[in-house]
C-alpha positions as a printed Julia matrix, in Angstrom:
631×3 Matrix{Float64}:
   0.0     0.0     0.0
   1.43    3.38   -0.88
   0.91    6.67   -2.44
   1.25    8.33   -5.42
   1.07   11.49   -7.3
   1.97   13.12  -10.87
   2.13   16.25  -12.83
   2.26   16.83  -16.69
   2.05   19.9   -18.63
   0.93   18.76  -21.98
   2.0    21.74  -23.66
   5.74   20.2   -23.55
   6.37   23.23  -21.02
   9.13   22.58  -18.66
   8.72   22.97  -14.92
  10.83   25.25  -13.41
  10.71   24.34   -9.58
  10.53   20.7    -8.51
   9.68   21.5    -5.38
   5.86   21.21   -4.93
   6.11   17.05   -5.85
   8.36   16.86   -2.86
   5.59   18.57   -0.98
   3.14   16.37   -2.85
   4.74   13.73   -2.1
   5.14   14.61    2.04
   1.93   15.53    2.34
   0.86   11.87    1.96
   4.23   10.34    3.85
   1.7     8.47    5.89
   0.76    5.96    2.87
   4.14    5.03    2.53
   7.05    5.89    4.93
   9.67    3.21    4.06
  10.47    4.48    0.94
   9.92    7.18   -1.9
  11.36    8.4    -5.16
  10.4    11.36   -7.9
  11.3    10.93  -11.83
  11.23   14.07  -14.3
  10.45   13.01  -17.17
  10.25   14.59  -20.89
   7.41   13.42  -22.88
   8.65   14.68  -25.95
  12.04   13.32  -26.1
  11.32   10.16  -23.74
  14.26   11.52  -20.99
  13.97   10.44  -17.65
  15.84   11.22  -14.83
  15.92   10.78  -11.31
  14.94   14.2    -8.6
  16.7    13.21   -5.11
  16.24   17.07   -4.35
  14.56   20.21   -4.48
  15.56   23.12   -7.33
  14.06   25.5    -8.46
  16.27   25.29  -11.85
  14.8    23.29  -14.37
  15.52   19.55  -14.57
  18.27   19.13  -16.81
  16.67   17.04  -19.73
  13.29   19.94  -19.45
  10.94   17.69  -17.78
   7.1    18.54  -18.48
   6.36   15.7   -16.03
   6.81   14.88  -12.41
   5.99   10.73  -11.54
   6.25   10.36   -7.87
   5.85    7.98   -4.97
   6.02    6.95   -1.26
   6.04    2.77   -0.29
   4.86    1.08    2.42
   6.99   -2.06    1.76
   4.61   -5.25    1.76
   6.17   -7.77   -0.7
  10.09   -7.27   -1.79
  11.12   -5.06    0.98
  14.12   -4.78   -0.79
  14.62   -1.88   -2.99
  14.24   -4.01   -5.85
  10.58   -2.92   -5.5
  11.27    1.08   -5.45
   8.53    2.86   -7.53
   8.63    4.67   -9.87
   9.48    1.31  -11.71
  11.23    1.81  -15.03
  11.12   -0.8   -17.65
  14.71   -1.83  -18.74
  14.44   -0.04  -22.16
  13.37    3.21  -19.98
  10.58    3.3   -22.06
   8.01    2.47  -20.12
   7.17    3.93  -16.29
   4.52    2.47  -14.32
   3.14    3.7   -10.68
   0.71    1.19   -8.65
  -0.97    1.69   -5.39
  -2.17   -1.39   -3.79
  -1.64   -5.33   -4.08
  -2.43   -7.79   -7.41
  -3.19  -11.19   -5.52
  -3.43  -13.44   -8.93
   0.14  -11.52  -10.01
   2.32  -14.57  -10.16
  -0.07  -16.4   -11.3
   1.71  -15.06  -14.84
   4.93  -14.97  -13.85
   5.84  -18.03  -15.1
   4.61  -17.33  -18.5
   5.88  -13.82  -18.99
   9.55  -15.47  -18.34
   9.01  -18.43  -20.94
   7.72  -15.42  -23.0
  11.4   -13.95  -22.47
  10.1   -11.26  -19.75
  12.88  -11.18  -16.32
  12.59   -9.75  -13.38
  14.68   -8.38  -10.48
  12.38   -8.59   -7.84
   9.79  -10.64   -6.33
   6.97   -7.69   -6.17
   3.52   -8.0    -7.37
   4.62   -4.26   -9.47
   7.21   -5.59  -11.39
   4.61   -8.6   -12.73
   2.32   -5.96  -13.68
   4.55   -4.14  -15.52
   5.61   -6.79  -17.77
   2.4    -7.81  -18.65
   1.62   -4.04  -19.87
   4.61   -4.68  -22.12
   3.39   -7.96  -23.34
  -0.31   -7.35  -23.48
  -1.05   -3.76  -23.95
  -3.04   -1.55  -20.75
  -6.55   -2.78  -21.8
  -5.78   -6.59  -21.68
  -3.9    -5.81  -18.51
  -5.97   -4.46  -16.29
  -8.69   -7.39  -17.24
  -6.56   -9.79  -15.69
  -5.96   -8.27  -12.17
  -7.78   -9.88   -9.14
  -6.8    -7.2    -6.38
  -6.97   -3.45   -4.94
  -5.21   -0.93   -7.53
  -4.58    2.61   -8.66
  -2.25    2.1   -11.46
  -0.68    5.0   -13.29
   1.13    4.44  -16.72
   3.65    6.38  -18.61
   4.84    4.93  -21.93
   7.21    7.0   -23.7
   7.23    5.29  -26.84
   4.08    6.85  -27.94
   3.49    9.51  -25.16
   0.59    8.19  -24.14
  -0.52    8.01  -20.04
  -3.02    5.34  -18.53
  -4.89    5.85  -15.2
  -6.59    2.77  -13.84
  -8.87    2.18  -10.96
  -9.55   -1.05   -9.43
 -13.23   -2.6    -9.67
 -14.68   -1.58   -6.84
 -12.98    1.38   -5.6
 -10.78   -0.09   -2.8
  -7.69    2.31   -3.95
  -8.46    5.9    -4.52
  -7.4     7.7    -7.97
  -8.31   11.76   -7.43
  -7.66   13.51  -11.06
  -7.64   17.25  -11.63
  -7.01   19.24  -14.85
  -6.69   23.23  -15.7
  -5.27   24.46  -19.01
  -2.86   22.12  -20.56
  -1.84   20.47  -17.17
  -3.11   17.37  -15.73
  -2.28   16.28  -12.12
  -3.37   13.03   -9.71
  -2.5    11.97   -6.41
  -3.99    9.41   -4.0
  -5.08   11.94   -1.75
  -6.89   15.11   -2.14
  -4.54   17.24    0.59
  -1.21   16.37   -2.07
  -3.05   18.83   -4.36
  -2.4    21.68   -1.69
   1.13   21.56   -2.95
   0.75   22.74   -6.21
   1.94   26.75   -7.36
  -1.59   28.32   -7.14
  -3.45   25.59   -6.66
  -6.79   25.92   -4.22
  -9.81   23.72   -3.12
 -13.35   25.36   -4.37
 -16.64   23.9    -3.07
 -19.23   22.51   -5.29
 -22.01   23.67   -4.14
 -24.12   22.14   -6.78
 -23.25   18.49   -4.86
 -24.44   19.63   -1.05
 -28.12   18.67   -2.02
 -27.13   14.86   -2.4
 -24.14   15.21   -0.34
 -26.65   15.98    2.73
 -29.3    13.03    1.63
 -26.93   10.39    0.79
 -23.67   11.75    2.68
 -21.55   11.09   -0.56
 -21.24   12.04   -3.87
 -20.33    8.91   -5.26
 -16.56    8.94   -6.84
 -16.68   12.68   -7.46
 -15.93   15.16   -4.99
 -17.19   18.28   -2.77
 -14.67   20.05   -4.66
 -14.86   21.94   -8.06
 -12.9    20.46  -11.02
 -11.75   16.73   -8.96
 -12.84   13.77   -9.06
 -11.96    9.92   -7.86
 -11.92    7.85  -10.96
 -14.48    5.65  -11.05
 -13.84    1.8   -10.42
 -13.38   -0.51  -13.16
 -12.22    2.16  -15.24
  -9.12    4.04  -17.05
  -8.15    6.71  -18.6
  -6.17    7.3   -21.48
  -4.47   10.61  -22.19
  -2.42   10.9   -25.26
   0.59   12.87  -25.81
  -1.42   15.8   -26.9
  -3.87   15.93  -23.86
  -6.34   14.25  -25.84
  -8.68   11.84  -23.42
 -10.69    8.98  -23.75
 -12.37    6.81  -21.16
 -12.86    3.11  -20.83
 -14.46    0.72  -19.09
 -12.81   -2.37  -18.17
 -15.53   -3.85  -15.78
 -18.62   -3.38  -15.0
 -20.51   -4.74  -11.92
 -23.83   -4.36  -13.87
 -22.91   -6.9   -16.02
 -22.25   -9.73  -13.17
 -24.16  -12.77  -12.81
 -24.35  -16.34  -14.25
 -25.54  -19.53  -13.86
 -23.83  -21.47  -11.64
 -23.16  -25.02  -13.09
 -22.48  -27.06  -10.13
 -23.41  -30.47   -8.43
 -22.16  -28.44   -5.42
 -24.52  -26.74   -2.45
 -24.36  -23.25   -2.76
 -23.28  -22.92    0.95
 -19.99  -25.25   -0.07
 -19.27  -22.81   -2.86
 -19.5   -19.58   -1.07
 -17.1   -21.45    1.82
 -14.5   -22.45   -0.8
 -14.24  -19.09   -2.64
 -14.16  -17.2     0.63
 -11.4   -19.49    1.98
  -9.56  -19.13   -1.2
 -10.0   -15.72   -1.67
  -8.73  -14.91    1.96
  -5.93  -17.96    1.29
  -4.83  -15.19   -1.54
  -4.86  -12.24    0.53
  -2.59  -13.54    3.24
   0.84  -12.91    0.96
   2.89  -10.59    2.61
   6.58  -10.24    4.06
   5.19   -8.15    7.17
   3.35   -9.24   10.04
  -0.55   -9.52    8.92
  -3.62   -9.85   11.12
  -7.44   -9.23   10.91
  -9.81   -6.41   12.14
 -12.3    -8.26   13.99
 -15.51   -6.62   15.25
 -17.38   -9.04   16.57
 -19.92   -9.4    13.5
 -20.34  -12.44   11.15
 -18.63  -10.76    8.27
 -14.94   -9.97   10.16
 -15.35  -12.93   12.08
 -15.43  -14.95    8.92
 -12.7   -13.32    7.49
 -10.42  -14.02   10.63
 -11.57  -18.07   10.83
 -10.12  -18.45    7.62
  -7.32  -16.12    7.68
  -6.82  -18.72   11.04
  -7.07  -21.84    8.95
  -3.94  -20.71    6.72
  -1.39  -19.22    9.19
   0.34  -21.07   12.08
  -1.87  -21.97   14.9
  -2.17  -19.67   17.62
  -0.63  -16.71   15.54
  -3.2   -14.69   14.0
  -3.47  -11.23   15.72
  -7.02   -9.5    15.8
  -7.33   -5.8    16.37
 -10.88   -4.75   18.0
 -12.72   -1.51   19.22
 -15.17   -1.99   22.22
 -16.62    0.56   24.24
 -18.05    1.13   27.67
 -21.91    1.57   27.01
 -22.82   -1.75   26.96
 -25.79   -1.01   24.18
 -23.36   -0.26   21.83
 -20.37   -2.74   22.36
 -20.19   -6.26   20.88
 -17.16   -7.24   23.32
 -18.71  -10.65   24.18
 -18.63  -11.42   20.63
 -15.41  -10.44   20.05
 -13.91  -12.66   23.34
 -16.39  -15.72   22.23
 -14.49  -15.61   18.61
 -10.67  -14.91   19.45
 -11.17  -17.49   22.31
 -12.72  -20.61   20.15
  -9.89  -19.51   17.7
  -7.29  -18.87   19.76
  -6.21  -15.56   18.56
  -3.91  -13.51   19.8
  -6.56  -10.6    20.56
  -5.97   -6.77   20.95
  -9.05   -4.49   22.46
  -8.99   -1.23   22.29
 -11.96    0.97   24.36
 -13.24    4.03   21.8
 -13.43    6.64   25.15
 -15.57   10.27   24.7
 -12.51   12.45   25.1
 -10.26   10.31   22.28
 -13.45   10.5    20.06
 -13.29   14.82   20.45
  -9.56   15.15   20.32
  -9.15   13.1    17.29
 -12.11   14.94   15.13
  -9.97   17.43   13.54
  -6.85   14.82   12.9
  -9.43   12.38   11.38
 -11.18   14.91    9.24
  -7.91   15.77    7.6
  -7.53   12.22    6.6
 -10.86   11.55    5.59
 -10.86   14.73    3.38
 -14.46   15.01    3.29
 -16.86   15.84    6.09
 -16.82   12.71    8.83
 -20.52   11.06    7.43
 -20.44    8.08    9.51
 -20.14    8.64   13.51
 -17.76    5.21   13.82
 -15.3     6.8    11.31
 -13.23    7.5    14.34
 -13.46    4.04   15.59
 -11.66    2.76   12.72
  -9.08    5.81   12.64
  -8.06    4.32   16.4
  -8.7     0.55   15.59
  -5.68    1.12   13.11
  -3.47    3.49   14.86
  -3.61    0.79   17.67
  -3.0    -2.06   15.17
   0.17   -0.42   13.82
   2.03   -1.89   17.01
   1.14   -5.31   15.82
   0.5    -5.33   12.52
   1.4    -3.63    9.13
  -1.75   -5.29    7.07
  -5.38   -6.29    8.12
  -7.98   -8.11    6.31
 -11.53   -6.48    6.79
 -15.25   -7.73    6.35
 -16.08   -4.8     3.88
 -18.3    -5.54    0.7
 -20.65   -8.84    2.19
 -23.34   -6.31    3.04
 -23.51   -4.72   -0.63
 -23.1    -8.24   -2.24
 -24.58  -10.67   -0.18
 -27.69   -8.05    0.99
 -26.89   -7.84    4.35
 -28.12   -4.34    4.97
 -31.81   -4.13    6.86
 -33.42   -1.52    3.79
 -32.78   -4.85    1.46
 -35.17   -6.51    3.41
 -37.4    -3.63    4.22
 -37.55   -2.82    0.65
 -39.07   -5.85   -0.63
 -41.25   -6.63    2.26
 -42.58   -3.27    1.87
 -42.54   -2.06   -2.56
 -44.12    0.77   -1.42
 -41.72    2.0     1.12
 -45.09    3.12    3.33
 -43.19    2.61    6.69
 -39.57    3.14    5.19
 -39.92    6.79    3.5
 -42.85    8.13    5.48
 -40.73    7.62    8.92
 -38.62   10.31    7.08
 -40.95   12.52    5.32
 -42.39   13.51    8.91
 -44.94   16.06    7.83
 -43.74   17.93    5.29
 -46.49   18.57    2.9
 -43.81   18.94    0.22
 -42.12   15.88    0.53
 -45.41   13.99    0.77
 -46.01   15.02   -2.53
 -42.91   14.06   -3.4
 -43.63   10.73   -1.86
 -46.43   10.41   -3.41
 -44.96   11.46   -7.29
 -41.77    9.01   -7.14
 -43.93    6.3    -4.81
 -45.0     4.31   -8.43
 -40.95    4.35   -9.67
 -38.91    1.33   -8.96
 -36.03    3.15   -8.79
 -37.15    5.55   -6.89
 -38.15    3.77   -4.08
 -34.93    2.35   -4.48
 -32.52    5.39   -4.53
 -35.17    6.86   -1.11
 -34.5     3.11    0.7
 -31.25    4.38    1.25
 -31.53    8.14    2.11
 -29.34    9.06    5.91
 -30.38   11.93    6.65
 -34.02   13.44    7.6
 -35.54   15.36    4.81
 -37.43   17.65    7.56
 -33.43   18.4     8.75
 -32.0    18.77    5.76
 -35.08   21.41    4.2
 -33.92   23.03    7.86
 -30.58   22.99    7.3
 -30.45   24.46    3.55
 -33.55   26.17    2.87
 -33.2    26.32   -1.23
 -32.54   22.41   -0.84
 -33.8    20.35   -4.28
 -34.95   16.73   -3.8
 -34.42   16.09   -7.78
 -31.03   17.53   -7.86
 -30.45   15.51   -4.48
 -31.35   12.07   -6.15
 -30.78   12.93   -9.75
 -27.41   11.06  -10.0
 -28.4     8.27   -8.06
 -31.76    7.55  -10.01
 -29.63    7.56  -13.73
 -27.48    4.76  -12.08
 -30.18    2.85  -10.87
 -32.25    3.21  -14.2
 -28.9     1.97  -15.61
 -28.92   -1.54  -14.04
 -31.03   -4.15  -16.03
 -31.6    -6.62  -13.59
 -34.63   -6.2   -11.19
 -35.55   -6.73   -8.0
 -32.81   -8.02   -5.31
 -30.3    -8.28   -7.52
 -30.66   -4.83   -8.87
 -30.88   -3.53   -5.48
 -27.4    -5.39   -4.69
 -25.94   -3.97   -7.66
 -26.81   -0.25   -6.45
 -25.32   -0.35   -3.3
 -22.3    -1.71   -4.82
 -22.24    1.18   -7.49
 -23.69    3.67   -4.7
 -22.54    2.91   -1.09
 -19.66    0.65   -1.33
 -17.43    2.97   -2.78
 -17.37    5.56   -0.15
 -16.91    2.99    2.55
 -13.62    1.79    0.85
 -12.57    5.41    1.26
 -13.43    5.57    4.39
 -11.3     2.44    5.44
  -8.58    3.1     3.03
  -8.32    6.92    4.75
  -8.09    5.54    8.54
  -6.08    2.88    7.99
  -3.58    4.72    5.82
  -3.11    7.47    8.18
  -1.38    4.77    9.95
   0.6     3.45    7.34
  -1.6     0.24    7.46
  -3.1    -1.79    4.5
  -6.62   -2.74    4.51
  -7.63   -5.81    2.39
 -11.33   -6.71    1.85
 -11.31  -10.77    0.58
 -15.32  -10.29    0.33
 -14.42   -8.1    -2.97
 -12.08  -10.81   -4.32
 -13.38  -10.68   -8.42
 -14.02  -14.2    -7.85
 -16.22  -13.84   -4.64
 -18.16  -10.83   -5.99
 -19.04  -12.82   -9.81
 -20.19  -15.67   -7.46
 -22.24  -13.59   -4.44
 -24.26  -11.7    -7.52
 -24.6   -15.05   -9.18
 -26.75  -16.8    -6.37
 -30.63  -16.55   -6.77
 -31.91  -13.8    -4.89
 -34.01  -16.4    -2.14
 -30.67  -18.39   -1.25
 -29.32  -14.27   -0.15
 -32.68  -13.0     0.91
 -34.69  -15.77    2.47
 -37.39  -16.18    4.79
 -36.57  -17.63    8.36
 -38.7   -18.54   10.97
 -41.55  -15.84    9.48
 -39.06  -13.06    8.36
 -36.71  -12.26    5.51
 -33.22  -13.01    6.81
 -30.64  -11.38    4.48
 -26.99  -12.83    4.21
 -28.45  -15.75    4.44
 -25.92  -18.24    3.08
 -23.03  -16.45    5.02
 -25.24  -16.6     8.4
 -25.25  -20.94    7.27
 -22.03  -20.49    6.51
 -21.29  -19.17   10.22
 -23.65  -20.97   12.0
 -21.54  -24.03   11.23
 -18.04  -22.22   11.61
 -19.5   -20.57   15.35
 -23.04  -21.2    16.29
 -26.5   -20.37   14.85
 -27.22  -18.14   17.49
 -24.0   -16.23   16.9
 -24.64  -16.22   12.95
 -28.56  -15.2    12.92
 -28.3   -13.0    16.07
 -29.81   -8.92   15.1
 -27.2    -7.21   13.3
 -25.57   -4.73   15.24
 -22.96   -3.12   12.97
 -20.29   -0.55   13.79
 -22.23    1.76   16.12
 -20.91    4.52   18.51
 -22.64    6.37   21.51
 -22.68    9.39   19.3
 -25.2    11.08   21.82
 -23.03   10.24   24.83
 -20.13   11.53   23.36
 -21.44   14.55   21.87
 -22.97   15.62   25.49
 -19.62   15.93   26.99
 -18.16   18.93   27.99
 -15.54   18.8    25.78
 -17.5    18.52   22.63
 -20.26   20.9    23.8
 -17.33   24.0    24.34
 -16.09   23.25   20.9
 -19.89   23.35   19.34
 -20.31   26.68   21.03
 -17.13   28.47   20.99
 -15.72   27.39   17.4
 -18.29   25.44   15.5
 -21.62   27.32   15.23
 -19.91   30.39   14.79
 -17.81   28.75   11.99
 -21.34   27.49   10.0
 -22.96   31.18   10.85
 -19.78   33.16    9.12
 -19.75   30.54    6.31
 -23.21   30.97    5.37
 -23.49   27.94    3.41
 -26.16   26.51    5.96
 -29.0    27.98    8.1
 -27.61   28.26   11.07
 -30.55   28.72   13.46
 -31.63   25.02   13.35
 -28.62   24.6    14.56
 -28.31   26.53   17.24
 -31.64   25.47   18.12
 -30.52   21.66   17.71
 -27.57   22.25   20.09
 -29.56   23.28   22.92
 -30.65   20.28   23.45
 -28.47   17.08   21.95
 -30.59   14.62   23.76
 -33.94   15.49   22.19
 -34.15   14.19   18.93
 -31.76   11.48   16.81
 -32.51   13.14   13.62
 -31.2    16.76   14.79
 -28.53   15.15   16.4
 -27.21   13.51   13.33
 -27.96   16.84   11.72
 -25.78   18.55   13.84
 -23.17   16.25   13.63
 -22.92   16.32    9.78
 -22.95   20.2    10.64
 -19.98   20.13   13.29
 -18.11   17.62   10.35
 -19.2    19.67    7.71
 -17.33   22.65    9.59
 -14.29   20.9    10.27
 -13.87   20.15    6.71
 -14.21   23.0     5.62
 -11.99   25.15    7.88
  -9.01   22.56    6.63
  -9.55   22.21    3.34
 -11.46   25.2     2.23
 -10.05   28.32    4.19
  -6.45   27.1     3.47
């Protein structure tokens, strides 16, 4: 896991002061502090050379292009793996962010194909098959997490890939003949002149949904969307392609095989594939079915006894699955780290976290993972995660509410309250599938979000959402799975990408393994979504799966997810001085929001959960903005 970052004037125009990539480049340290190097490169004559320091002459052969990157060293810590990697006819330079698990898979072949290597890293595989296969073929064949970034100086031309699902951020940005990218936003703060401007027409969905779905809250940026790359040709040229597509999953499954056996042997294999590494490895283990999972197996392929587990717990017993936790590392014997997620830790990390994050904090529990992996970085330097068996295997509680109830009576009324508006609303988009769809999945209150921006639009709000749903061909569950996938996923692999890099760790997620996905969105929609004892159960097959791994009262018990005491910890002194003092009067001088509401909100934090997750998206919405846009 790493970081990476580039600047290229296609005009040909040399760059006068290397400095800023340095800055780039330290900005983001945090990805990868074992190692880091910086190429200036000419795209017209093909001359590369290395920058080991800052001047603010001109590089020598009049570089229009700065490749640069820090490593966190996972396979080849030797610097046989140093990026950027050069191909040996220095034609070819190739950045990548993240891990290929089926990489030497080809190895073999590219050598018999007269391909050698100097290293035993996952990059250097990649590379050659680029130079055997071409981008487009390339990029089909990886089973992993990836931001991939390539130069090739033969024909000018620069690729910029984006794994299938998102795990690995990509942020692009363009202005006049330059075009820059980094795997984090802040890098961009580095540039001569460079400086953040809010989108304004994104807050409408941003406050529904509480993303904007692989584009930003900033003008001109965006993430580039999974399962596709870019192509930018030596005259700045562009064209976008699409190398997978999640809408287009789903098969039948030829097998004599239970469907239950199938889902346990890609899991275990997928999980089997994610264990390479040459640094110590361990699991983040919560306590629910889907990191528990994750851990048995990851337990099945390491040496007895040796598999460390990082948790979060907390004191408020309502909120806390400790017992779970304890019941798993003890009938596994892990070696099992707790960590306790304390009020004052929570306030004194808000600011730190947001600048990670780079976007306002939109789930509460953000926090807990920013101190899960800070804690796990004294044991660990990669953890596997449960991320992605919700989206894929429908284990969220709207998949269920949404087809026991079409009409989304109970589901969308609860947050209509009684607006007359948004009744009619309700009552216009109630007859559209997708609709009810894109609504089944709304965060925040549409009574506090009309409060909190008066001139707020529910079409603009749901517009981009609705195309993508209208976009999927499939119907029912499976198009519902599909949507989250497209719609929720993505910022969630941000989010744990974000915490856990801030502490130089690297997050895996086996239950996105291309393997494991085609075979989840494969399985009829009954065997995910099933009825049990009277109700529809959703995960199903991975609650069989786990009643026979643990226990069926440990597999089926109410989902409890990764929940804080956000009230409790937003009623402390501590929080309520900041509110008060900095926060209120931060949104009142902005004037983005109304800021009555939430003074009126504060009074009281006890009152009501739907103000007090409004003024909590306020308070992160604040933060975020102070860092990022009053720099």
């Amino acid at each position: 896991m790493c970081g990476l970052a580039g600047y290229i004037d296609f005009s040909g125009k040399a760059i006068e002061d290397n400095g800023f990539m340095l800055k780039m480049l330290e900005l983001q340290r945090h990805r990868g502090p074992d190692d880091s190097g910086i190429l200036g490169i000419n795209t017209k004559t093909g001359a590369v050379e290395v920058v080991s320091h800052h001047s603010k002459e001109p590089i020598a052969n009049g570089a229009n292009a700065l490749l640069g990157f820090n490593r966190l060293s996972i396979l080849d810590l030797s610097l046989n793996g140093h990026q950027p990697m050069v191909s040996a006819d220095k034609k070819v330079v190739l950045l990548m962010n993240g891990e290929i698990y089926n990489a030497f898979d080809f190895k073999e072949d590219l050598i018999k194909k007269g391909h050698s290597f100097k290293s035993t890293s996952d990059t250097e595989v990649v590379l050659n098959l680029y130079l055997e296969y071409g981008f487009d073929k390339t990029v089909k064949l990886l089973n992993g997490m990836f931001a991939l970034v390539i130069l090739d100086l033969n024909d000018g031309s620069l690729y910029l890939a984006r794994d299938r699902f998102g795990i690995k951020p990509l942020y692009i940005t363009e202005w006049g003949n330059v075009l820059s990218f980094s795997s984090e936003l802040k890098s961009f703060k580095a540039i001569p002149g460079f400086s953040f401007q809010l989108n304004e027409e994104l807050l409408d969905e941003f406050l529904l949904f509480r993303n904007v779905i692989n584009r930003t809250l900033f003008k001109g940026i965006y993430n580039l969307e999974p399962g596709m790359y870019l192509r930018v040709s030596n005259d700045g040229s562009q064209k976008k392609a699409r190398f997978y597509d999640v809408r287009n999953e789903g098969y039948e499954i030829n097998s004599e095989r239970s469907s239950i056996e199938l889902i346990e042997e890609t899991l275990e294999k997928s999980v089997q594939s994610q264990l390479m590494s040459d640094v110590k490895l361990g699991c983040q283990l919560s306590g629910g079915l889907d990191s528990s999972l994750v851990s048995y197996f990851a337990n099945e392929n390491v040496a007895k006894g040796q598999l460390e587990t990082i948790s979060i717990t907390f004191n408020n017993p309502t909120f806390s699955e400790e017992k779970y936790v304890d019941y798993v590392a003890e009938k596994l014997n892990l070696r099992s780290h707790k960590y306790v997620l304390e009020p004052d830790y929570y306030i004194n990390q808000l600011e730190a976290a947001t600048w990670h994050f780079e976007s306002p904090l939109n789930h509460p529990n953000t926090i807990g993972i920013y101190l899960l992996s800070q804690q796990a970085r004294k044991h660990v330097t990669v953890l596997l995660s449960g991320e992605g068996a919700d989206e894929t295997m429908a284990g969220y509680n709207w998949f269920s509410q949404l087809q026991e109830s079409p009409y989304l009576s109970r589901l969308f009324l609860s947050k209509l309250k009684n607006n007359r508006k948004r009744v009619l609303d309700f009552l216009k988009y109630n007859s559209d599938k997708e609709y009810r769809m894109v609504m089944a999945s709304v965060f925040t209150n549409l009574e506090v979000t009309n409060a909190i921006k008066p001139d707020f639009k529910f079409d603009r709000a749901t517009s981009h959402r609705y195309q993508l749903a209208k976009s999927i061909s499939d119907s029912g569950l499976n198009k519902h799975r599909k949507y989250e996938i497209l719609t929720y996923l993505p910022d969630l692999l941000m989010r744990q990408d974000k915490m856990s890099m801030a502490h130089s760790i690297e997050n895996r997620v086996p239950f996105l393994d291309n393997e494991m996905v085609h075979l989840a969105l494969s399985m009829p929609a009954q065997k995910v979504l099933g009825k049990r004892n009277g109700a529809l159960e959703g995960k199903l097959l991975l609650k069989e799966l786990g009643s026979r791994k643990f226990s069926e009262s440990f597999a089926f018990r109410q989902k409890m997810g990764f929940g804080i005491p956000l009230r409790e910890f937003m009623k402390t002194p501590e929080f309520n001085e900041k509110l008060r003092d900095e926060w209120i009067p931060g949104i009142k001088r902005r004037g983005i929001f109304a800021s009555k509401p939430i003074e009126k909100w504060s009074t009281d934090i006890s009152k009501n959960p739907s103000t007090l997750d409004g003024l909590w998206l306020m308070t992160g919405f604040e933060l975020w903005a102070k860092q990022y846009l009053d720099s």
